[in-house]
GUMI-324304 format. One record per residue (C-alpha): residue number from 1; z, x, y. Coordinates in nm, 2 decimals. Layout:
N
DRENPA  nr     pz     px     py
DRENPA NUM      Z      X      Y
...
***
This chain:
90
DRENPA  nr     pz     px     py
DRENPA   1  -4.24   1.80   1.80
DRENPA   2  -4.11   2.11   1.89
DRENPA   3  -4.09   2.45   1.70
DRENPA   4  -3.70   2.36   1.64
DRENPA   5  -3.75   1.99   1.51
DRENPA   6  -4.05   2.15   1.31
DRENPA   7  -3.79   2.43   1.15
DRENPA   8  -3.49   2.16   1.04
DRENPA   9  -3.72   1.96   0.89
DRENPA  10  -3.91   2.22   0.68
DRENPA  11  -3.57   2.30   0.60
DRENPA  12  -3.48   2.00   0.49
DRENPA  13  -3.75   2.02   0.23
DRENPA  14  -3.76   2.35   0.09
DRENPA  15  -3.31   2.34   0.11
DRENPA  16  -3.35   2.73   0.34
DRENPA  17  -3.51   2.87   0.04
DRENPA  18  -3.83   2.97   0.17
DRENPA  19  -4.01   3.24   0.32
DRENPA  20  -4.19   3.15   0.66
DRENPA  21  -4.51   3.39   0.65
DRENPA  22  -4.65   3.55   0.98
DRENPA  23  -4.89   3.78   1.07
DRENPA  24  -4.66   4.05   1.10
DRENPA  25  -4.34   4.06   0.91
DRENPA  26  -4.27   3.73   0.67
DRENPA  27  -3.91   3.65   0.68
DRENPA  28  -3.66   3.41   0.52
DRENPA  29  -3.63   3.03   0.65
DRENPA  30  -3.31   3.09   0.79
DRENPA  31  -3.33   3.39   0.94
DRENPA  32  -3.66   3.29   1.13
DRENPA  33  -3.51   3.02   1.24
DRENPA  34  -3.22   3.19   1.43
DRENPA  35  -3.51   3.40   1.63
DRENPA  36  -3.73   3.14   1.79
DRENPA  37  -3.76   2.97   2.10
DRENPA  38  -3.77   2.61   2.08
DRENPA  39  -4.01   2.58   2.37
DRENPA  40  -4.31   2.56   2.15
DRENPA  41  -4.50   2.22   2.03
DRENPA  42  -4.61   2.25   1.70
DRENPA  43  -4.83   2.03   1.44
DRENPA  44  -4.66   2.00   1.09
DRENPA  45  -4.97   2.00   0.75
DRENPA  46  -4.91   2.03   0.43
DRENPA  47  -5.13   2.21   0.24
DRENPA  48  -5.19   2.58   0.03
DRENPA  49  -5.17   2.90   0.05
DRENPA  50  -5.37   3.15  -0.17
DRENPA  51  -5.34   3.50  -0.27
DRENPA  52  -5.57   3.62  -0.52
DRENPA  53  -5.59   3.37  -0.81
DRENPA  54  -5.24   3.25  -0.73
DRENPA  55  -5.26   2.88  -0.51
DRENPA  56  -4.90   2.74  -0.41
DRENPA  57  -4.77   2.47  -0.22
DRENPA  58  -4.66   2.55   0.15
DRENPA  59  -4.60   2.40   0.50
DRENPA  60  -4.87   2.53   0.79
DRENPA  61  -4.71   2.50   1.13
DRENPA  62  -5.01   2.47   1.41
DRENPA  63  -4.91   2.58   1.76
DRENPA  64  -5.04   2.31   2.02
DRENPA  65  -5.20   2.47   2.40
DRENPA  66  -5.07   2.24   2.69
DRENPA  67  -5.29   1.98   2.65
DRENPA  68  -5.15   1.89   2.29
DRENPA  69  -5.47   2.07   2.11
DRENPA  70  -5.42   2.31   1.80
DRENPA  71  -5.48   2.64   1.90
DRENPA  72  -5.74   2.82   1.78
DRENPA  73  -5.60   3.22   1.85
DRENPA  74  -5.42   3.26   1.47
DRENPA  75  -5.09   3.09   1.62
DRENPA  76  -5.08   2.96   1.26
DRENPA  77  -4.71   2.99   1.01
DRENPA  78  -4.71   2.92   0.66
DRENPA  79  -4.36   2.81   0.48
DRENPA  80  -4.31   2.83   0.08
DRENPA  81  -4.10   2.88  -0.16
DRENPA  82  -3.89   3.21  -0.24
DRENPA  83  -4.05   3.13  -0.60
DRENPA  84  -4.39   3.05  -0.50
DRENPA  85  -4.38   3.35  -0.26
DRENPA  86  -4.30   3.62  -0.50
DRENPA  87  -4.58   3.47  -0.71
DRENPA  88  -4.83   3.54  -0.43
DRENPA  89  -4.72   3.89  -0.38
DRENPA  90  -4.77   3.94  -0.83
***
């Protein structure tokens, strides 16, 4: 799927109130989503995210090279919750 497809359905589940968390600047769901090309082919997980001794839920999105492989350079998002993320950053 692409990056797009990837971002409508994360927002399906968290209802846009998430953080999406990069490696430089985390932003909100929606506004995220208004700033990225579509172009990309992504891998949805589920999975965690830990900070400390806090572990929440979140949504990893993997970027896949042109051959349809995850790639292994950091291309990596993580999606949680407003809630969960202002218990990571506690």
């Amino acid at each position: 799927m692409n990056l797009n497809e990837a971002l409508e359905e994360i927002r399906k589940e968290y209802r846009n109130d998430a953080v999406v968390i990069t490696s430089e600047h985390d932003k909100a769901l929606g506004d995220f989503v208004g700033e990225t090309d579509d172009g990309w082919e992504v891998w949805l997980e589920w999975g965690e995210v830990s900070s400390g001794d806090v572990t929440v839920s979140a949504t990893h999105i993997f970027f896949l090279d042109e051959d349809g492989f995850m790639r292994h350079d950091g291309s990596v998002l993580s999606v949680v919750s407003s809630e969960d993320y202002e218990r990571l950053g506690q």
